[in-house]
Structure formats: C-alpha cells, structure tokens
N, C-alpha and C positions, 0 to 999 in steps of 0.2 A: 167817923169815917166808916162807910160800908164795904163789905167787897161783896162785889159787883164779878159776874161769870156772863160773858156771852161765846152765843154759841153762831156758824154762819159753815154752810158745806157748799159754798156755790165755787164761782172762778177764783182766781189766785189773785190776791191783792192784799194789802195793807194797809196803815196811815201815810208812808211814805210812796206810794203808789200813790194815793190820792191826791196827797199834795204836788207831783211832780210828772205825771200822766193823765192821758183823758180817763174817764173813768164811769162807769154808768152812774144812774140815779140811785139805787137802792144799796150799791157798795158805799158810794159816794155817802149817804146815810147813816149807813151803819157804823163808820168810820168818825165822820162827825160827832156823832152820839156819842162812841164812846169817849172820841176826845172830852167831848162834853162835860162827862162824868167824873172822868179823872180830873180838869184840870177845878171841878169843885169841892176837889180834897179824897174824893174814893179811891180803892183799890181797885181798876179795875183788869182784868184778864178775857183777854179776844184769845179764843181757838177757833181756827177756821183753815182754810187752804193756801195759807200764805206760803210765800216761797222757803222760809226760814226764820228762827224765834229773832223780837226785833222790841227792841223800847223805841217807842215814837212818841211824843207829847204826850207823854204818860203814861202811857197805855201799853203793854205788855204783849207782844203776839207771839201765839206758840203754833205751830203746824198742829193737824190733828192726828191720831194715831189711829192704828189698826184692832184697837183693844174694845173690847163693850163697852167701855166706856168714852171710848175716842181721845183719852185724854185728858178728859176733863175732870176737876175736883170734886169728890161728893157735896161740898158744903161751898153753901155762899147768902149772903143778905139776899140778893137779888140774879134771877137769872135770867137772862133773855135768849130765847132761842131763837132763833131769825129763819124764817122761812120753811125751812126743810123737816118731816111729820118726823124724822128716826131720832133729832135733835128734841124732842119733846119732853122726852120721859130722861132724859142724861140731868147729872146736878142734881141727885132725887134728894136731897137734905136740903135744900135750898128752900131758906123762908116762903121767900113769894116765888113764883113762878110767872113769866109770861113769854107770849108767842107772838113775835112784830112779821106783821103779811105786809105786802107791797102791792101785792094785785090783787083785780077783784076778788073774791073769797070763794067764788062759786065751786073753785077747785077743793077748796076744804073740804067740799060734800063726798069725798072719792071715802072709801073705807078706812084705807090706809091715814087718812089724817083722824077721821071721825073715832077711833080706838082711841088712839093714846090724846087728845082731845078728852075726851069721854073718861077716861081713865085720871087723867092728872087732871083735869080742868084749871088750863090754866089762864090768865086773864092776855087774852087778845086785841091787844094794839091794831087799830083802823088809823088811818090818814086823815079821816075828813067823813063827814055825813053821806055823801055819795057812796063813798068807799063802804062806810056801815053798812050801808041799804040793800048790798050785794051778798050778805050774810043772814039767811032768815033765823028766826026768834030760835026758832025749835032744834036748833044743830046744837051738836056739843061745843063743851066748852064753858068759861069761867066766864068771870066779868067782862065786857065788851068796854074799850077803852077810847078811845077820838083824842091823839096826839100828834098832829101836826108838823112834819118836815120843819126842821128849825132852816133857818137860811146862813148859808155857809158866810164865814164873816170875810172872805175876800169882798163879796157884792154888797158890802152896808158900807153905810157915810160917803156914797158919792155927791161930788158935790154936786148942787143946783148949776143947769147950765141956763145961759142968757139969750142963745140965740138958737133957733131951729137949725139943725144940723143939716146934710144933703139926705136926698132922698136914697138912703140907705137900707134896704132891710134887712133883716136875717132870718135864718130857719135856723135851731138849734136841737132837735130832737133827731129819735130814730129814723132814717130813710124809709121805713118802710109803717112808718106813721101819717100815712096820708100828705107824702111827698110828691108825689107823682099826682095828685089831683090840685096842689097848689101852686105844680109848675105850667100844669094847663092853665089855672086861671089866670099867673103872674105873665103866659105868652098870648092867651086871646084877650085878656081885661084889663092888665095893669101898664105891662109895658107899649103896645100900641099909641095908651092916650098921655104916656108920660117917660120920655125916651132917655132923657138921663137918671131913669132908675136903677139901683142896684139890687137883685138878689144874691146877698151871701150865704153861702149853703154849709154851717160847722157841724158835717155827720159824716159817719162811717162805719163800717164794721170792727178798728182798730178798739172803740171806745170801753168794746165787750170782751174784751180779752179772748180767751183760749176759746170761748164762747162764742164770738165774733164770724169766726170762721162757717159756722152752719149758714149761718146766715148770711154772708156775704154773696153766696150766688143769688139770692133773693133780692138783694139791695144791687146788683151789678146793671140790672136793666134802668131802675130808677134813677142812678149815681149819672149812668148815660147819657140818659136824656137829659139830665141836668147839663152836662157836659156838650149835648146841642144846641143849648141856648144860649151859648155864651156872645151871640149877636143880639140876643134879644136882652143883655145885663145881668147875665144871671152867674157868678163866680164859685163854683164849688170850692171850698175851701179845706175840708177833711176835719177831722176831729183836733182840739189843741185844749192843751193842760186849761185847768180854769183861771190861772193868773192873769194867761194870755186872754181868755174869754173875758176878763173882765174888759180888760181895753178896748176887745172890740165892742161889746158893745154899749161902752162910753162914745162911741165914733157912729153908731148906729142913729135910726132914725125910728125902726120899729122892729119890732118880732111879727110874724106872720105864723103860725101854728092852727090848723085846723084842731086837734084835739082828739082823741083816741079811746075808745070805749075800757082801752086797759089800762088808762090813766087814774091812781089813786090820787096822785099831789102831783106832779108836773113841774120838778127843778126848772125844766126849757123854760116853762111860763115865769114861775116864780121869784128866780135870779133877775129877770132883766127888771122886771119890774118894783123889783127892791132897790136895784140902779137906778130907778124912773122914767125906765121906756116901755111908752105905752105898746099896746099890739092888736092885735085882731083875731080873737079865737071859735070855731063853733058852739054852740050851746051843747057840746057832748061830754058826760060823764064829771067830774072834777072841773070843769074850764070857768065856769062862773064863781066856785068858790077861788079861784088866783083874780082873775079879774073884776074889777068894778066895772061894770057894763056904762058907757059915758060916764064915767070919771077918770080909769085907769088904761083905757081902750073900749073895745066894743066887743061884745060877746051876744053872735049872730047868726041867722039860719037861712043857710042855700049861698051857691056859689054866688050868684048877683049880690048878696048883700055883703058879704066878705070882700067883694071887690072894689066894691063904691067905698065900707069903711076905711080897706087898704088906702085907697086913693087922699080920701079926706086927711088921713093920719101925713101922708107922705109931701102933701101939699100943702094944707092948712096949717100955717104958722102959727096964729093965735091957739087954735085949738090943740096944736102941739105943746107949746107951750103950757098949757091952763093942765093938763092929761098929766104931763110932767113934774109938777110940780105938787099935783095930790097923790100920783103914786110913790113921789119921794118922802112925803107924810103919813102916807096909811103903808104902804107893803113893807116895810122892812121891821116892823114891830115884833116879829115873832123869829128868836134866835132861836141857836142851838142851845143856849142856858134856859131858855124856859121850857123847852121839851124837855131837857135832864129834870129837871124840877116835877115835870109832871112824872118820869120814869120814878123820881124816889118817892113820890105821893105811895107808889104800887108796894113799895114793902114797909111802908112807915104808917 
C-alpha cells in the first residue's frame, strides 16, 4: 500500500459532490482517480477546496490551509498536483512527483509554471496525443506521461439494445462550446428534412460551480436561443447529476458535439459512447481519438457534412444499429483502474 497526496486549488467539490451533483470534467476526474486509487488498497489523501474534511469511498478530504504549506504532508509514495503552478513544489519529500493538466499545455509556457516546472521537474500527465502535441519538446519539466480519462463506471455494462430508438439527440458539453453553431445547423439542416426530431440540450452554468457564475452571462445568449427553437424540437434540458445522465442517454439516439480546440479527452464524447451511442463530431483537437470515424459515429469537416452524417445516424436503422454495437465493444475498454495502474507505474 502506497500513500498517495493529491493536491487540486480550483472550485469547491468532493467525491460526494460528484457522485450527487453535475459536475465538470476535470473535477469529475480528479475524483475518479482518486477513488481509483483508494479502492486498490492505497492511502490516499485529496487537499483541495472542498467544503469541509470528508471520507468518501476511501478517500480522505481535508480543505486547504493558509499555511506555506497549504496543509499538506511533507512525505508521500506519490504526489499529484492537479493543475495549479504554486501546487508544484508542496509535498517536497515525496518519492515521485507529478503534475495532471486538463488543457492544452500552451499556458504552461507563462513563467510562473515554467520555474517550479524547471525546478522540481516533475512528470506530466497529458490525456492523449493531441493533448501531448500542445507541449513543445524544449519546456520544462520531467517525463511526459499519455494517461487517459478512465470512464466513470456508472456508463459501462450497458446493455446491447435491439431496436433503433426515436430520433433523439443530445448536446452534453459546455454551451459555449460551439453550441450556438450547432443549433444553426439542427434549425437550417436537420430539423426542416426531419420534423419529429429532438434536440436535447444537458448544459449550464450550474455544472461549474462557484465558477459557473463568470460565465453564465456568456452562455445566457446561447441558452436563449436554444430556448427559440423549441418549435423547431430543440428541449433545453440544464445540467443533471450523472446517474440521471446515464438514462438519458440510454433513451437517446445520438450525441451531436462539434468539438473544441480546448478539448484534451472530452467526457461529453466519451460517456455516451461507452453506453453505445454513436455521434457526429468535428475533426478538431482530441474528437477523433473518442470516436471511430464510420464505426463509432462519424468524425467530419464543415457544417454540410456534420448534417448529412447527423441525418444518416438519426434515420438510418441498420447503420444505427451496426455503430452501436461496435462502440459497445471498443469504447468502454479503458476504466478508471487502468489509469490508477498507470498513476502507480510513476512511483514504482
């Protein structure tokens, strides 16, 4: 058994926030993970901005303090800092050292990460090749690591369905993720040639906690106009804990996701398609490593073709079917125990 230190300075959350609230992708991660870790026999210990100290499936959370140290232990097997450059150098006795980014890297170039980088070098956790690619050779820093978003185990072992569903689809990501140019296409290209469709919309500002709030005048225009089309099929629906997300989209027909240049892994994409609904995503940043381009959905460039594959998905029985049935075989292969596995590769 190791003990295990992570560290995380963003919004206010926990394990039991996650499990019982919407909750972004990167909390939503981090939380995972270290269930993860715990329930493989480790010690593990979360300091970060939770509301108050809490045992959740294993896992220990203390608030942080106001000390140089922030509260945290000098000694641990393994330490993970999550995101934030002043979380780097905390845990200095700690065997290994590493530092888990969620978006592209380009911001590590700022000074203030590039010092204690520099200084501690510690091995940096990427998402995915894409996600690597945004990190040039020559920055500071330790070993460069490619560890993978396990998939939350609510969304594995759904079963095989028999029949195409209605033409359902959903949005599940940030509104202000290329929402507003796929409610253009869903009102000039999808709903016109196919009038009992539905767009269901699970976004909000709520998702992002205390966070949430900058950005909701941002998202209010988008949320809007969602809220214009609801002649044209289109049901905003607001953010809901993930228990509830799984059933909807067990009931779905597709995801719809153009894709985001700030996407490292993409939970939106990743969950449904471990359920085995296919989707239709752009060929931007991370989207082609979640999807299997005609096998898992279609992963494609410019509004016309995004339209035509939406169409095909939402009509096309057989090929919904055949999509379904190889993303219930290939996507759900990679849990949250095999990323723990690969976190203790890093101090063993």
């Amino acid at each position: 058994m190791a003990r295990i230190v992570m560290s995380d300075d963003g919004i206010v959350f926990d394990g039991r926030v996650k499990d019982q609230q919407p909750l972004g992708g990167a909390e939503t991660a981090f939380a995972e993970l270290a269930e993860a870790l715990a329930a493989r026999g480790h010690q593990v210990e979360v300091h970060n901005r939770c509301a108050g100290p809490l045992e959740w499936n294993g896992v220990r959370w203390t608030p942080l303090d106001d000390t140089s140290s922030m509260g945290l232990p000098g000694e641990a097997d393994l330490y993970i800092a999550n995101r934030s450059n002043h979380l780097v150098r905390l845990c200095p006795q700690a065997r290994r050292a590493v530092f888990w980014i969620h978006n592209p890297a380009r911001y590590l170039l700022k000074w203030r990460y590039q010092w204690p980088l520099l200084l501690r070098r510690p091995a940096i956790v990427f998402s995915g090749a894409s996600h690597l690619s945004t990190y040039p050779g020559w920055a500071a820093g330790g070993e460069r690591v490619v560890i993978p978003y396990g998939i939350t185990p609510l969304f594995l072992g759904a079963a095989p369905r028999h029949r195409a569903p209605p033409p359902r689809a959903v949005f599940l990501s940030n509104p202000l993720r290329s929402l507003d140019w796929l409610l253009e296409i869903w009102a000039s290209s999808i709903a016109p040639r196919l009038r009992d469709a539905e767009l269901h919309i699970f976004a909000g500002a709520a998702i992002y906690g205390s966070a949430g709030a900058a950005k909701a005048d941002r998202m209010a225009p988008v949320l809007e106009r969602a809220r214009q089309l609801a002649d044209k099929g289109v049901v905003l629906r607001g953010p809901v804990p993930k228990s509830q997300l799984v059933d909807e989209i067990a009931q779905a027909r597709a995801f719809l996701y153009r894709g985001d240049i700030g996407e490292t892994f993409c939970n939106a994409v990743a969950e449904p398609q471990a359920m085995g609904l296919p989707g239709v995503v752009e060929d931007i940043a991370c989207m082609k490593e979640r999807v299997v381009d005609g096998e898992t959905g279609f992963v494609v460039r410019g509004e016309a073709a995004f339209a035509e594959a939406a169409l095909r998905l939402l009509t096309d029985d057989e090929l919904w079917l055949r999509q379904h049935r190889v993303a219930l075989q290939r996507q759900g292969r990679w849990t949250w125990r095999h990323a723990a596995e690969q976190f203790e590769r890093l101090y063993k």
